[in-house]
N, C-alpha and C positions, 0 to 999 in steps of 0.2 A: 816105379817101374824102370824108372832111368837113371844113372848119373846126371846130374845138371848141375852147370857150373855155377857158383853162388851170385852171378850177379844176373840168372834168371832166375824164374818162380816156375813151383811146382805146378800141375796145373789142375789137379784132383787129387784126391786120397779117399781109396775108397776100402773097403773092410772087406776082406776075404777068408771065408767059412776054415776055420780048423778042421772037421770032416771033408775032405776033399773029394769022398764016395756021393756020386749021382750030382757032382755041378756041372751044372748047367749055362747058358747063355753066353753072349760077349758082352766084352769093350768096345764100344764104339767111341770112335776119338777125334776131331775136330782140328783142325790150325787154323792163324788166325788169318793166311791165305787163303782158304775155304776147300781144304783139301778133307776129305775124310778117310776112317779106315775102321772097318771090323776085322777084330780077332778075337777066339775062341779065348775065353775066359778059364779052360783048362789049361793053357800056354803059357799062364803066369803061378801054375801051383809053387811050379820051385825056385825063387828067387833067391838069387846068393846075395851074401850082406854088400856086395860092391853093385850092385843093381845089373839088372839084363836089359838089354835095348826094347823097345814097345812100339815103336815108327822109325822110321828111317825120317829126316827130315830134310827138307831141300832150304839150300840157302838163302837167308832171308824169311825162312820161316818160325811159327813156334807152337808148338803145342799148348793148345788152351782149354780144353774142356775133355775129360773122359769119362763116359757113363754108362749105366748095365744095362745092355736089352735083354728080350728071348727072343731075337730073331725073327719075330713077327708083327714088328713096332715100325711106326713109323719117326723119321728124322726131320725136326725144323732148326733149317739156320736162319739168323738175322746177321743184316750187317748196320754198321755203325750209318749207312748214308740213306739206311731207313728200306731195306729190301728184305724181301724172307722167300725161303722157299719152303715147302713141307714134301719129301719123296719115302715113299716106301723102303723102310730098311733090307728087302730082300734085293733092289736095286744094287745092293755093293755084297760083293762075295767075300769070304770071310780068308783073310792073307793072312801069312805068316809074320814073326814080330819083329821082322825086320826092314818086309815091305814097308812101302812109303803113303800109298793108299790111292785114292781116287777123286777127280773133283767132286764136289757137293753143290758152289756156285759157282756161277761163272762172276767176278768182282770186275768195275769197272774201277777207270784209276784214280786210286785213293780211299780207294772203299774196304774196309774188311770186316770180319765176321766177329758177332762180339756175342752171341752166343748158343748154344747146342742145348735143345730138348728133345726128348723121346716122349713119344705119344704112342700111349698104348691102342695096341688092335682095336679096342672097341671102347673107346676111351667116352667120358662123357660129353657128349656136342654141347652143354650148358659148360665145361673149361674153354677157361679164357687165359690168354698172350698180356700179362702185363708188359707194356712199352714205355720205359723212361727213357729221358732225355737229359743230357746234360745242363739244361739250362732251368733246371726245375719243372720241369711239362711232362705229364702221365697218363696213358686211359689204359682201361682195359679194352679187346678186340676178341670175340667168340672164337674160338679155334674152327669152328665147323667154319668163317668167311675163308679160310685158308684152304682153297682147294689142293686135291694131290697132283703134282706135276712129276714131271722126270726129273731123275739128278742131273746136274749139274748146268741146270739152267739158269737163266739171271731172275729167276724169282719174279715174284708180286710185292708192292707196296704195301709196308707194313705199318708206314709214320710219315705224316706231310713234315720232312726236314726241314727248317729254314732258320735264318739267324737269329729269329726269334728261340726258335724252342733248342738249337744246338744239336749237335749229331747224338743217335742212339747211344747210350752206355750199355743199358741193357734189357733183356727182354726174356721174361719167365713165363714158364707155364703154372697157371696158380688154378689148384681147385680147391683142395679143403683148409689151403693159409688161408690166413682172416688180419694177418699185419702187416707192416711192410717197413724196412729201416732202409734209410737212405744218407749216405754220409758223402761230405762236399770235400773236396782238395783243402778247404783251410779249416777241415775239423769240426764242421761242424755237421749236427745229426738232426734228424726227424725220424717221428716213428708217428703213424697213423693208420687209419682200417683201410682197408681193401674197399669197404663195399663204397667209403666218401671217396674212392677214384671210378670216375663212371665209365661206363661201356661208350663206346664210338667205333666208328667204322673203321678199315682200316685206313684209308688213305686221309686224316684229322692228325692234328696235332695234340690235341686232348688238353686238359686244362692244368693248372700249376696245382702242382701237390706240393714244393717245396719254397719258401723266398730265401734268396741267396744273396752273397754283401757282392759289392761290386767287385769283377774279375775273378769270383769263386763259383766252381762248376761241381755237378754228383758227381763221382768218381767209384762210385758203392752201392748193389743195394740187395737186399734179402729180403726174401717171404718168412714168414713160421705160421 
């Protein structure tokens, strides 16, 4: 949706319908500031091959996460220092593709957001928030413990941080994945079931899903 100069990263790629008759929904889009932004998913039918802008971006920012709603969804951010917030997507009005957006958290210093889910209107209360940690430490947390706040507040704890378990890497909504791959700064991988990561409250550290060699941290991880 952008130019980006090659020594950042893309931050989504998402497939958009060749029948451009009756789409529907937005983009909703994330920094890693905790700024967000919806725009009309009809805004990007005509993209010329040299890309059109999709955020305005304020310095020292970057775009990390963009994904489809219908407008009737709700938003959860996590950040890396273990906070999450969940607000109603109708909370942010839908700007044009050059605005810059709105907050989503309010971050304290040194904290940023590390990742962006949508939760559907009537989404299942049995989905759950996988929460890894960089230092091999993972549970899962029910999405209904996350109550709905306003945007752009400082959230509710999502992960007891400490030097033990390492700052969040990342944090998914999982419901009918059943795997999970986790890959470390020196290469190396794991893959295991969802269901040997056990459910915990939100505010636990949860238990090690991965053993890592000394001074190597996750860096990665996916559901399927």
């Amino acid at each position: 949706f952008l130019e980006i100069p090659p020594e950042e990263k893309i931050a989504n790629i998402i497939s958009y319908p060749d029948d451009k008759k009756g789409v529907a929904g937005f983009l909703v889009m994330a920094t890693q500031n905790g700024i967000v932004k919806k725009t009309a998913l009809v805004d990007f039918a005509n993209v010329r091959r040299t890309g059109i802008i999709a955020i305005g971006l304020k310095k020292g920012d970057m775009l990390e996460w963009v994904k489809l709603s219908t407008g009737n969804d709700q938003i959860v951010l996590s950040t890396s220092l273990g906070q999450a917030i969940r607000f109603k997507e109708s909370q942010i009005r839908a700007m044009g593709r050059t605005a810059s957006g709105v907050k989503g958290i309010n971050l304290k210093k040194g904290d940023g957001v590390v990742s962006l889910d949508i939760v559907a209107e009537k989404a299942d209360p049995n989905t759950s928030i996988l929460t890894v940690m960089s230092n091999g430490f993972g549970k899962q947390t029910k999405i209904s413990q996350y109550k709905v706040q306003g945007r752009g507040g400082s959230g509710i704890k999502t992960a007891k941080v400490t030097s033990k378990t390492g700052n969040v890497v990342a944090s998914l909504l999982v419901d009918k994945q059943q795997e999970l791959l986790a890959l470390s700064a020196k290469g190396q991988i794991i893959r295991t079931e969802l269901a040997g990561i056990r459910l915990a409250g939100r505010a636990t550290q949860g238990v090690r899903i991965m053993n890592l060699n000394s001074g190597d941290k996750i860096v990665g991880v996916i559901c399927f």
